[in-house]
Steps between C-alpha positions, in 0.01 A plus 500: 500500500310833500159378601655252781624794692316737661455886415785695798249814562676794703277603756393822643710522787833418304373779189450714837824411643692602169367793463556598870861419453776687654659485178256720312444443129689748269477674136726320252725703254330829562240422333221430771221681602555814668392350867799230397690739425460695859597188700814415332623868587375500786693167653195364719708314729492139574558436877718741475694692227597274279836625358809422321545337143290279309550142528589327213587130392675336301545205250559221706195594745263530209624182402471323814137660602350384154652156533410454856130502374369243274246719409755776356741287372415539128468884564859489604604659119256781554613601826882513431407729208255722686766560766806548286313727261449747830864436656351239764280789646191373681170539249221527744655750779619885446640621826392256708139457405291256289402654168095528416523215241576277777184477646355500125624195427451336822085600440588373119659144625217449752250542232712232234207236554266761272790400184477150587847538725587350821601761750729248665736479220626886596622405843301775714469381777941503514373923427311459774714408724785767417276757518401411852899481597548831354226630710647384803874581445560796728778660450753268376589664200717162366244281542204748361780476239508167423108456551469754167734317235300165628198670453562664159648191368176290585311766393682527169480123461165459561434778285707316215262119561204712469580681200637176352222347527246807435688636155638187402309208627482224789615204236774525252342554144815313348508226778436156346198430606370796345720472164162564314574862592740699266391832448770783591562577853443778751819656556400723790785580673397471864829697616376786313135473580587485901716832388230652315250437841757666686512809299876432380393463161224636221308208297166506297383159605292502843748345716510778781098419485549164608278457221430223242678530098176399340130631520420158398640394823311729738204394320560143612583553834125716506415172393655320781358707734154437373517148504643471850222718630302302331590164639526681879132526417440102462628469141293366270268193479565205240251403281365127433700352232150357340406881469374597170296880416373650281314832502153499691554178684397498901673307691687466823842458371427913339481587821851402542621632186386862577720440853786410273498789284339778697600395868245566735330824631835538709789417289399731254410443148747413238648799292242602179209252620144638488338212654490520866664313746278310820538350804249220457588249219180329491252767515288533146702788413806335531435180303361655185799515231411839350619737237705710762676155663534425108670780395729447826584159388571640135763783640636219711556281206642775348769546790606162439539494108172301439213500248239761665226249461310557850483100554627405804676103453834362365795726515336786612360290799891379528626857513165598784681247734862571517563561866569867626844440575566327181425836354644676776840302445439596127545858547790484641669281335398729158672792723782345566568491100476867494744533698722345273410690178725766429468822680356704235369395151607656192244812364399244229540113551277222411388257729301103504370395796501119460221418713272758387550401130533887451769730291467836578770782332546832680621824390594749734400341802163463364309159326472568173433151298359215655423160396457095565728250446583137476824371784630186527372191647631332820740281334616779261453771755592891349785568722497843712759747414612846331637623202510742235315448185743597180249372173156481318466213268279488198397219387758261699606150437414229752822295616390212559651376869727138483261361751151528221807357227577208729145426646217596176700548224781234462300221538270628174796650327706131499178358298449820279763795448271664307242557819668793609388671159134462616516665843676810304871416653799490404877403576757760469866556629620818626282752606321857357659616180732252432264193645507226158246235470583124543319255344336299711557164309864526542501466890491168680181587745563171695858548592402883590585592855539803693885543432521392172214730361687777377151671311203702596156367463263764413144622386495761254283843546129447475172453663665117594756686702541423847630850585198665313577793291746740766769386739603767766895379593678608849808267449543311839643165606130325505436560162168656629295714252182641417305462231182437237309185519255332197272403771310787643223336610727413805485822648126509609623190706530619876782258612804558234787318572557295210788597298877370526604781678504795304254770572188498221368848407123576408543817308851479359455769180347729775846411732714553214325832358544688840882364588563620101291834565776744500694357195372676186533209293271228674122590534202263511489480154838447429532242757206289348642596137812326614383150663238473205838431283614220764870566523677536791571844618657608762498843686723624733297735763688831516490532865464129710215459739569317825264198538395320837370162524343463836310288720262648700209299647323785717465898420297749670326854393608846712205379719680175579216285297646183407550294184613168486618229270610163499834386573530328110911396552451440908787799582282608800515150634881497457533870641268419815722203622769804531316736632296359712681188666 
């Protein structure tokens, strides 16, 4: 959808014509600049004094004027609110006169393509058009009248698709087709951020700014910018898919890798590289795979979550030769999710990107503990979402899900009851405290089914635990948790997404010792004291930290240097179809 239409610029003439308006732009709520301010007491006239009352609207106009275009239809909810809130005043006039933060957000909608928007979705040229009637008017006060509540009303609706889409996203987060996405919302509400542009109303977010929630954001759409410049430049060149290099080798095909990474002479180099770019890709210079085009290749494999091995074949040949507008496309889609992360995190909050196999806990705004983990695999995917996390387990108990009983177990258990000793299991009913252990001979194992098992299969605390030695619980619907694995060797793995959908932790006593840091009782020691006894304990975290499971394939550093991963449980895929088409 976005990329099949084309980018609406406003040109220089019509910027010209606006600001050469009759109906001169004026300070908003007294609290313009002092030049604004001079204007608006001053009454420049239109053709002619312009005087008498205010227009206003009503209820049934707004009504009719958002449902009359199919582009402001869903903004319909918005607009009755703005314009009740304010008595069914107009928003973007006082005394006549366009406001200042008109023509801001007509410069801000004609620039929408830089945040992967589509100008066209705002309905300007419609503004366009008004503003040239108003120009022309005369001196018929009624229909000069009529010609500012049409106005404000588009104005105020297109305001209201933009900021839909720019602080709460193009696709619907909850929609089915992206049902994958379940972390809590952003409740902007766009009545109140139109209000707060217009001076009506003090907030601490940047909404009067136009401006983006997230610094993450604006790092991505530096990003964007790079890339597109960079493809306006010729893009990039693909590399033979028989390529393999190592360090030192001279050959033609080097010539084109230095284009890749480094552009040429006029592009520009890529950010951080100290080899230099050239022109000519099969001069001796160019062809000669040296330390400096090796230490690009190692930062690029770095970008992209790979081994930092210099060798140029397999995936890191793969990831050379995605297109420029894949990655372009990319970016924006990993924008658009932004946008539909809540306005503000909490001071302290922990947070997994799946794709990036990466926990990362911050306190006060700031990272403070970072680590790798483990996320499910395609068929068992970790499912996105928030919640709070309540409890620190010590030395947990593994229960053992129905699906292992039916599928490994049963079928050993029906010949031998007595297996279940060997793995360290056991079969209990109830649960915590008052759990009591059933003996496995007494139950029928090849009559059991799903409704009729009334018992929990699991392993007891130990180094054969599933769940490790700590369990970190933030109750939720998905049964979703972190925790300890027995196999640590997994984490020096670059690709890990191979657990049944809970989230695999590769320093768990060092996770547990800083969420237990301000409780007296629970230091290092005493945590390790306690697991070395293997009984279940819980602890109950005195204050709950908020936890995010996200899905972000592409980031970007304040210089808009991007990083990029692969798209493990194909959401991008699934998000492009809507985005794009």
């Amino acid at each position: 959808m976005l990329l099949k239409l084309r980018l609406h610029f406003f040109t220089a003439a019509f910027f010209l014509g606006l600001l050469s308006l009759p109906v001169l732009l004026a300070s908003c709520g007294g609290n313009g600049t002092s030049a604004d301010q001079a204007s608006s007491k001053t009454g420049t006239p239109t053709t002619g004094s312009v005087t008498g009352p205010e227009p206003r609207v009503d209820s049934v106009f707004v009504i009719r004027a958002m449902q009359a275009d199919a582009r402001f239809k869903a903004q319909e909810h918005w607009a009755r609110k703005f314009y009740r809130e304010r008595q069914f005043r107009l928003g973007w006039f006082r005394q006549h006169q366009l406001v200042p933060q008109a023509t801001t957000f007509l410069s801000v909608v004609g620039k929408a393509k830089d945040d992967g928007l589509d100008p066209k979705r705002y309905d300007t040229k419609k503004i366009t058009d008004l503003l040239a009637q108003l120009k022309s008017v005369g001196s018929d006060t009624a229909r000069r009248n009529q010609l500012e509540r049409k106005l404000d009303v588009t104005l105020s609706g297109s305001y209201f698709a933009w900021a839909s889409d720019y602080y709460r996203g193009v696709a619907n987060p909850r929609d089915t087709r992206n049902d994958a996405w379940k972390v809590k919302r952003n409740k902007i509400k766009l009545d109140h951020a139109l209000m707060t542009i217009l001076r009506e109303r003090e907030s601490t977010y940047p909404y009067y700014d136009f401006a983006p929630l997230h610094p993450e954001y604006n790092n991505l759409k530096k990003a964007l910018a790079l890339l597109r410049a960079r493809q306006a430049a010729g893009g990039w060149p693909t590399l033979p898919g028989t390529t393999h290099l190592k360090p030192g080798d001279v050959l033609p095909v080097v010539g084109l890798l230095r284009q890749r990474l480094l552009g040429t002479e006029n592009s520009g180099p890529a950010p951080a590289a100290t080899a230099r770019p050239v022109n000519n890709v099969s001069s001796p210079a160019a062809t000669t795979y040296d330390p400096a085009l090796v230490e690009a290749v190692r930062s690029f494999q770095q970008d992209l979550g790979l081994p930092p091995t210099g060798l140029v074949s397999g995936e890191t040949l793969r990831e050379l030769n995605v297109p420029i507008h894949e990655r372009i496309n990319q970016v924006i889609l990993n924008m658009e999710r932004w946008r539909w992360l809540p306005k503000k995190f909490e001071p302290d909050y922990l947070i997994v990107n799946i794709p990036e196999y990466r926990l990362r806990v911050y306190e006060k705004g700031k990272e403070a503990l970072t680590m790798r983990v483990i996320v499910g695999k395609t068929l068992t995917a970790t499912p996105v979402f928030s919640d709070k996390m309540e409890y620190v387990v010590l030395s947990p108990y593994w229960n053992v899900p129905y699906s292992i009983i039916d599928k490994e177990l049963r079928p050993k258990l029906v010949a031998d009851p007595s297996y279940l000793s060997r793995l360290d299991m056991e079969v209990v009913q109830g649960s915590g405290r008052k759990a009591t252990i059933i003996d496995p001979t007494t139950i029928d194992w090849a009559n059991v089914t799903q409704d009729n098992f009334k018992y929990t299969v699991r392993r007891r605390p130990g180094p054969k635990n599933d769940l490790g030695e700590v369990k970190f619980i933030f109750p939720n619907s998905n049964d979703i948790y972190l925790h300890d694995t027995p196999h640590d060797e997994l984490f020096s793995q670059t690709k890990r997404n191979f657990s049944h959908g809970c989230v695999r932790v590769e320093e768990p006593i060092k996770l547990a010792t800083y969420l237990l840091r301000k409780d007296p009782n629970w230091s290092q020691q005493t945590i390790q004291d306690t697991i070395a006894q293997r009984r279940e304990k819980y602890i109950t975290l005195k204050q709950k930290l908020p936890v995010y499971l996200v899905y972000l394939t592409a980031w970007a550093d304040a210089n808009g240097h991007p990083h990029f991963r692969d798209d493990i449980y194909g959401h991008d895929k699934a998000l492009a179809k809507e985005y794009f088409d």
